[in-house]
C-alpha positions, 0 to 999 in steps of 0.5 A: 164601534160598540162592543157586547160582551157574552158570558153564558152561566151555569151556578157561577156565583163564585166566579160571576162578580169578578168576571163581570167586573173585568168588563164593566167597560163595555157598551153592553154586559149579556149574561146567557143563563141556563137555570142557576140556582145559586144567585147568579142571575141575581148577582149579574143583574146587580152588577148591571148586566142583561140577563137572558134564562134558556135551557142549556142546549151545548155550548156552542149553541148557547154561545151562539144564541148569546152572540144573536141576542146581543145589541151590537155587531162586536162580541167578546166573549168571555167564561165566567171563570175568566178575567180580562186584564186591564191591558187586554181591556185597554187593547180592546177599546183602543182597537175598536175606536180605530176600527178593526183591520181583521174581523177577529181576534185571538187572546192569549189565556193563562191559568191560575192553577196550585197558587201561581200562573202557568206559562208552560204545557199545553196550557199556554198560550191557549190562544183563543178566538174571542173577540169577533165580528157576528157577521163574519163567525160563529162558534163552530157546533163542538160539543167540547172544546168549541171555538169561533171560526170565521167564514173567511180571512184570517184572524190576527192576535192581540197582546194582553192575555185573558186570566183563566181560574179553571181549577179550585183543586185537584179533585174538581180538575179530576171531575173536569177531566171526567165530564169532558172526556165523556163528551169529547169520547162521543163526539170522536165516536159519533165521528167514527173515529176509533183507536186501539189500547196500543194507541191509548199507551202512546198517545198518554206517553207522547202528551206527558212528553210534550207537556213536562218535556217540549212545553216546559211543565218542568220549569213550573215545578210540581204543578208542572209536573201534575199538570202535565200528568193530568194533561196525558191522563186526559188524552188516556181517558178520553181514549179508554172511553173510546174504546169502550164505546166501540165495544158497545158498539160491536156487541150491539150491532145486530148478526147476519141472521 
């Protein structure tokens, strides 16, 4: 079976050579671009990739716009900020010429985060659906945090991890956590999810706890303990603009008369 690899792209000239050279393999490169102004489209076209320009309409919708558009059945899809390992591509190809028994499959993600690989936290394995059928899944329409979903049966799970640099520093993993937790809060409140400041305290607490304590981020030393901090500081924020979106919501709603 043929495979098409997708990768959507926002200004990644840092990352898009590296990540395209992870999957030269493959029967087919597309890279979906939403107006990079950085060299990246000029960079994936040199390492011989199609390349598609749109509008960025969410991540969800892009991905799946690059999953229609490419020429084979078989997707792989893959961050820019993402490698795939030898051992994962070699997984890959093998499964494919025998032919696949399950219509997708999950990867193992590891970070490369404050000079070393994380095993440890809520960070790994991070399982992610990435391999798929088109006819069988889609990504499922998520603001943040999207994934694919298969429309029936059950994924099975490959053994070579996909590398993941997400980070360059602490200061862009703050402003990472700022951007997603904005998206993550409207989508809980579109939702009509709501919470309480008692909620924020103790949902923080509990994911310090099971970053630094159940998941092991002790064993990871100081970047351990930073990301399990970061991790609950993500869960506090993404609460606080919550409620903050309630309140909006309370003062703005219209009065009985």
């Amino acid at each position: 079976m043929r495979l098409t690899v997708t990768v959507i792209t926002f200004n990644e000239a840092a990352h898009i050579q590296d990540a395209l050279d992870s999957v030269a393999w493959a029967d087919e490169v597309l890279v979906v671009d939403s107006g990079s102004t950085d060299g990246t489209v000029d960079l994936a076209r040199a390492k011989g990739a199609r390349v598609v320009v749109r509008e960025w309409p969410g991540y969800s919708t892009q991905k799946n716009f690059a999953a229609a558009s490419a020429s084979h059945e078989w997707i792989l899809s893959v961050d820019a900020d993402e490698r795939v390992t030898p051992e994962l591509a070699a997984e890959v190809r093998e499964l494919l010429a025998k032919g696949p028994d399950a219509a997708g499959y999950r990867v193992r993600r590891v970070t490369h985060y404050l000079g070393r690989w994380i095993r440890t936290t809520d960070w790994y394995p991070d399982y992610q659906l990435r391999l798929y059928d088109r006819r069988a899944g889609a990504w499922n329409g998520r603001p943040i945090h999207e994934s694919v979903e298969l429309h029936e049966g059950e994924p099975s799970t490959l053994r070579g991890e996909l590398q993941h640099y997400a980070y360059r520093d602490i200061a862009h993993h703050l402003r990472t956590i700022d951007a997603y937790t904005t998206l993550a809060a409207d989508h809980s409140h579109e939702q009509g999810r709501r919470t309480s400041p008692v909620a924020m305290a103790l949902h923080a607490w509990f994911a310090f706890v099971r970053n630094y304590i159940l998941r092991g981020g002790f064993r990871d030393g100081g970047p351990g303990l930073i990301i399990s901090i970061l991790n609950s500081y993500y869960v506090f924020l993404k609460l606080a603009k919550l409620w903050e979106r309630q309140g909006r919501s309370r003062t703005s709603s219209p009065g009985p008369f």
